[in-house]
N, C-alpha and C positions, 0 to 999 in steps of 0.2 A: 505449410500444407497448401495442396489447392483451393483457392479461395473458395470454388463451387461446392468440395469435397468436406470443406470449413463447414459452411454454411450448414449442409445437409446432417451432419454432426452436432450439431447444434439444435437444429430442431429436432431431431433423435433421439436429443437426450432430455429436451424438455417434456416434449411428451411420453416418455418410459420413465421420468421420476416425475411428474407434474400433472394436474389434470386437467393441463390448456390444452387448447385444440385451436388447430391452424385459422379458422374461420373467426371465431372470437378474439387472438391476441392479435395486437399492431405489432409486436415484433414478431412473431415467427409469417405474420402475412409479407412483412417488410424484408425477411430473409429467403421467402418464394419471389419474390417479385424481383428482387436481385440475382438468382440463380437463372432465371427465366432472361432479363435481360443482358445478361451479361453469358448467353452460350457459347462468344468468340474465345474465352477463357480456353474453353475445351475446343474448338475447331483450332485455333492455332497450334497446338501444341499436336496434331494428328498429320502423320506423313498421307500419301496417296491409299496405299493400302489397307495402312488402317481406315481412311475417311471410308472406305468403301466398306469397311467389317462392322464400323460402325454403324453407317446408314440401315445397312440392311437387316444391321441386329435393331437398330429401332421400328423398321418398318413392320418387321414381324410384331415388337412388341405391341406397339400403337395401332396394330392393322390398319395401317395406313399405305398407300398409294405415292406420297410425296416424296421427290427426288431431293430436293432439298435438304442438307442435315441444319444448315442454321434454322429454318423452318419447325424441322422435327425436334431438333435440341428442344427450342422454343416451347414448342408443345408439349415436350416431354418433362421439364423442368418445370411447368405450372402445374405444380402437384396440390392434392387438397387432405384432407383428414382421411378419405377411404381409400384413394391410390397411393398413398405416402411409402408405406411399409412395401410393396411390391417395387415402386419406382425405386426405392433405397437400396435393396437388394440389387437392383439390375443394375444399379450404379459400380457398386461395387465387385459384380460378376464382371463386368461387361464393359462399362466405359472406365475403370478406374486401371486396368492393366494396358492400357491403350495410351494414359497420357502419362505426364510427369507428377508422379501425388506428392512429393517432396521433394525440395529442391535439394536437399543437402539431406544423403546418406549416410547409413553408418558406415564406420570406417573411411568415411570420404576425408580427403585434406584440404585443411584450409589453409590463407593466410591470413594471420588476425595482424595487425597493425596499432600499434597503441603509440601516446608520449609518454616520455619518460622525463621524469626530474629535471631533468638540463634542459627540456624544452624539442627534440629532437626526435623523429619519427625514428619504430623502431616496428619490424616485421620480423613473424616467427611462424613458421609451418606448425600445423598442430593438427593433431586427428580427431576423429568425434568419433566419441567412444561410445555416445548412446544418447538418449532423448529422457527425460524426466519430471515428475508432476509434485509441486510443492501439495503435500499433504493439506486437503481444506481451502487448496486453489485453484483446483483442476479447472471450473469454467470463468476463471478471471482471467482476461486479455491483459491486466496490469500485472499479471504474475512472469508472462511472458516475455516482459525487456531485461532478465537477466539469467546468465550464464553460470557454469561452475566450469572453471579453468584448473587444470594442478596448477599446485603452486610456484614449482620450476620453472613453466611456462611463464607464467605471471611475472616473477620475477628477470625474466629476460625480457619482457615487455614493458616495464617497469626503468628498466636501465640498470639494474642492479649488477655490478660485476660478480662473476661466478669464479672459481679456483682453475678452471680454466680458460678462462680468460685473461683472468687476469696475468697467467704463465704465458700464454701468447701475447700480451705486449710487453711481456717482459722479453721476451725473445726477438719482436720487431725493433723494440730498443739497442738490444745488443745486437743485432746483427746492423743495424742503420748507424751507429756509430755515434748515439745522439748519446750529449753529456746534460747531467743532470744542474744549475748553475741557481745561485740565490737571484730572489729578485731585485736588488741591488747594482747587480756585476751585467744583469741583460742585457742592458746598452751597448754597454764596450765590446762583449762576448758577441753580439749581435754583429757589429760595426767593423769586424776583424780587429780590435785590439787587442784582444786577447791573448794568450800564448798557443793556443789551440783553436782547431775546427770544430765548430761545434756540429754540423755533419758531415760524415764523412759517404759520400755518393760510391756506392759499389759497381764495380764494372758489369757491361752487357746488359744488354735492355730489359726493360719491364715486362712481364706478361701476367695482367689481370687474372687470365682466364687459367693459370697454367694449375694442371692437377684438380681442377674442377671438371668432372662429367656434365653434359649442360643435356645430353641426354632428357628428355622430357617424362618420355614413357615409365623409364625405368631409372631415372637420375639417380647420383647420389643422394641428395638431400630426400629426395623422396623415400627412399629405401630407408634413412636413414629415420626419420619419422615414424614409417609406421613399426618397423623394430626397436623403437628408442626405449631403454627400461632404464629408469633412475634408480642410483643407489639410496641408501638408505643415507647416506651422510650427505648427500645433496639436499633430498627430502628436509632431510632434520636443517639445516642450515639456506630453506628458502627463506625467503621474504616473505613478511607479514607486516601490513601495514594494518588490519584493524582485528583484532580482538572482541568476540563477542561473551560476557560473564553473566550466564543465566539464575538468577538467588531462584533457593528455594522456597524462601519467604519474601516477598515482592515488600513489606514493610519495612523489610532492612536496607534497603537501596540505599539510606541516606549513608548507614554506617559501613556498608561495605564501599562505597566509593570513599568515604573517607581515609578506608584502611586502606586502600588501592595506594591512593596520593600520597599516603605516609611512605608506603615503599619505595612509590616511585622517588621520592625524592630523597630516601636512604641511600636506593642504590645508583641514581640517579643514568634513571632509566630515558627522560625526554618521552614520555606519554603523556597525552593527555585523556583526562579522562571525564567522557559525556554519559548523560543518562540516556534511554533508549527512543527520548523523544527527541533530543537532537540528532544522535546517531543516523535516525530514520530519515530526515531532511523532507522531505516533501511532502509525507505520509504524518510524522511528527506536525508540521506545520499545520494540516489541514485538520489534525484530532484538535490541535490547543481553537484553531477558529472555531470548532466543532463546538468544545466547553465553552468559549466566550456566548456563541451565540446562543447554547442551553441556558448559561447563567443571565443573561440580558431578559431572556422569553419568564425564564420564573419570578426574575425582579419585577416586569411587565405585571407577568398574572396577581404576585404579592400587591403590588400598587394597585390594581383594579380592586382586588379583596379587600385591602384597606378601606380604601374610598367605596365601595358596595357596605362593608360593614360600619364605617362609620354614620352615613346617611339612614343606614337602619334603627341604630341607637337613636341619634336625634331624632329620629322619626318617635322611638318608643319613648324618648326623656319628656318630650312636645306630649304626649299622650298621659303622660304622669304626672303632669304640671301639680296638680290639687294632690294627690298621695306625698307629692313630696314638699308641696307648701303644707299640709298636714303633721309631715314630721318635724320642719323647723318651725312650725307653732309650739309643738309640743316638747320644746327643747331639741332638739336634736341640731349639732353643730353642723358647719359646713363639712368640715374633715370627715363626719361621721357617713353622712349623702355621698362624700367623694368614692370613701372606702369601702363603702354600698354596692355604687356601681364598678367600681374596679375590681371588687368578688365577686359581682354577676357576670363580668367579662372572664374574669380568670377561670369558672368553672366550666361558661361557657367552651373556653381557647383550649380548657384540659379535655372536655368532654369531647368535643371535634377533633381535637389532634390526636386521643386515640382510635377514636373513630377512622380516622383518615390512615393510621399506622396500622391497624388490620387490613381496613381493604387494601393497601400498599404491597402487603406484606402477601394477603392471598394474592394479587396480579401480580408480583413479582416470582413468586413460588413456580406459579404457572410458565411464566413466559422463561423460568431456570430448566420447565422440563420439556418444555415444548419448543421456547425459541423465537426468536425475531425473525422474518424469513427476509434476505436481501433479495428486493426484486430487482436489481440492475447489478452490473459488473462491478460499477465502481463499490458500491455496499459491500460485494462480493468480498473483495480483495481488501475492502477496510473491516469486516467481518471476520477477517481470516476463513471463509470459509461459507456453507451456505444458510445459517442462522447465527445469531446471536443470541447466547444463554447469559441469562442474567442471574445477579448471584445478590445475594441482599449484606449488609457489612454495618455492623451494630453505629459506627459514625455516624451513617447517612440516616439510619431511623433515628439516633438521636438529634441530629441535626435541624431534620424537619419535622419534629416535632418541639424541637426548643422555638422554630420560626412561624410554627402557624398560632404559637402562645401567646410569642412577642409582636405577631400582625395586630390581634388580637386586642391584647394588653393596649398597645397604643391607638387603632382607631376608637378604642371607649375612652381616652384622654381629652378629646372636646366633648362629647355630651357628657363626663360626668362633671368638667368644668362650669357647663351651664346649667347644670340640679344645682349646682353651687349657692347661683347668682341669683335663683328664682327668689321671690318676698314671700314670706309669709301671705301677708294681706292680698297682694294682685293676685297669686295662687288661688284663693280662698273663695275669692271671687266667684260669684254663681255663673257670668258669660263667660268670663274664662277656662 
């Protein structure tokens, strides 16, 4: 679409689902000030006539006097929160039927151009049949580098021989006289030792072009494109190179890829078969740095915890010198002091860690009905969409709650090792 017509759509939509305003946000100021400078966009694409339907439909608008349209563009295009809604309109009334708003219409033909297998460029006229929005992608720009092709298509772009094709070389073979020979016999057959020709050249010249309409307007091939309707046993017998297998239950992945491979290698099919984080190649790559980088920041946070709570115990062990040189006066072993403070940790680690799996448990509830809001595209598009609902999954509460136990558990490992160590007598001591 027109990049200016882009733009204006854009901030159109932020502000009718959002409650930014053009004044306050650095993007949508960033996407006026781009429309504003860049109004060659729209003057180049305006014959004479129209430059003149345009000018004077802005002059009216802007009750302005200025002969100039780059000028008026200009002016017209630094829109703010209270002229927005009128300028967008007039856009769309007025300068949007005047230039090119897309470059590629419906029913337009293309030439798409791909390699195939062997290495070798291969073009295919194909028609566009219509425009589409991946459900929950609508304003991600990464949702936009790909296409849906039939799949006939695909497979003629692909390299893949089709049933008629393959009968048209089988008919330039037989009419060119060419013998089919082992790899072996090539030399000699090659060299004329052979008993035969291996081509046999047909009388009267060649003509490239013969039987093709080169006709532009109204060509064959064109005609032939936009009437083209595949059967149903071509349909059934394209080309597929990837297969996507959605579970209903996302915890079975391991055993339905198993079962996959089992077939594949019964029927010996030559698949391979990846989970959906390889599949995705770029988008996979970037979730797994995703998870590194989450698991590094909580290992981070646990290592602070640790060393925060153990400095506190010591702190409290130092402060109980005489209670617990009291207990090993009065009998009480080392083991007994040890197993002391590693139940004041343990109740502690239980008491905190439920503590922590409610409040978890309410902010995760919340952020399941309300949502994570992606404020950039790229969030957008790794969001699937424009929040992220979070969902809670009995592992992960049990998980972090097994690890805020065993943080826990182990920074009280040195101060109850030094309750251990204390004397009786130094404990008891009045300065100490």
């Amino acid at each position: 679409k027109h990049p200016v017509a882009r733009r204006l759509d854009f901030i159109k939509d932020k502000l009718d689902s959002t409650d930014l305003v053009i004044a306050d946000d650095r993007v949508l100021t960033r996407m006026v000030e781009l429309n504003s400078r860049q109004s060659e966009n729209i003057i180049f694409q305006l014959d004479d006539p129209a430059t003149v339907r345009v000018t004077k439909a802005l002059q009216e608008f802007l009750d302005s006097d200025e002969s100039d349209l780059s000028a008026l563009l200009e002016e017209y295009l630094d829109m703010n929160d209270e002229n927005f809604e009128a300028r967008y309109e007039f856009f769309y009334n007025t300068i949007a039927p005047e230039i090119i708003l897309y470059k590629v219409g419906i029913g337009d033909t293309l030439t798409i151009r791909g390699i195939t297998q062997s290495g070798y460029q291969k073009a295919v006229n194909v028609k566009v049949y219509g425009t589409y929005q991946f459900a929950g992608l609508e304003d991600s720009a990464l949702a936009g580098v790909y296409n849906i092709m039939d799949i006939v298509t695909y497979r003629e772009l692909f390299g893949k021989s089709s049933g008629a094709h393959t009968e048209e070389v089988e008919k330039l073979v037989e009419a060119a006289g060419v013998e089919m020979v082992d790899r072996a016999d090539a030399e000699s057959e090659l060299f004329g030792s052979g008993d035969s020709s291996v081509v046999e050249v047909a009388e009267g010249s060649f003509d490239e072009f013969a039987g093709i309409d080169m006709d532009v307007g109204g060509g064959k091939y064109t005609s032939e494109v936009m009437d083209r309707v595949y059967t149903q046993e071509e349909i059934d017998s394209g080309l597929v190179v990837n297969a996507a297998v959605i579970l209903k239950d996302r915890h079975q992945l391991e055993e339905a890829r198993g079962a996959i491979e089992a077939l594949n290698q019964e029927h010996n099919l030559g698949i391979q078969v990846v989970d959906w984080q390889q599949a995705s190649g770029f988008v996979g790559q970037f979730i797994g740095v995703i998870w590194i980088v989450l698991v590094t920041a909580i290992s981070i946070i646990f290592l602070v915890a640790l060393v925060i709570i153990n400095n506190t115990m010591v702190m409290a062990t130092l402060d109980r010198t005489r209670e617990i040189g009291t207990l090993r006066a009065i009998g009480a072993q080392r083991g007994y002091v040890l197993r002391m403070f590693l139940l004041e940790s343990s109740l502690l680690g239980v008491g905190s860690g439920l503590l922590g799996l409610l409040l978890g448990v309410i902010v995760v509830t919340i952020l399941g009905h309300v949502g994570i809001p992606a404020w950039t595209t790229e969030l957008y598009f790794l969001f699937a969409g424009p929040r992220l609902y979070a969902e809670l999954a009995p592992q992960h509460l049990i998980s972090g709650f097994v690890l805020v136990f065993v943080v826990s558990l182990l920074s009280t490992l040195y101060p109850a090792m030094l309750a251990t160590r204390v004397l009786p007598v130094k404990a008891m001591e009045k300065e100490n």
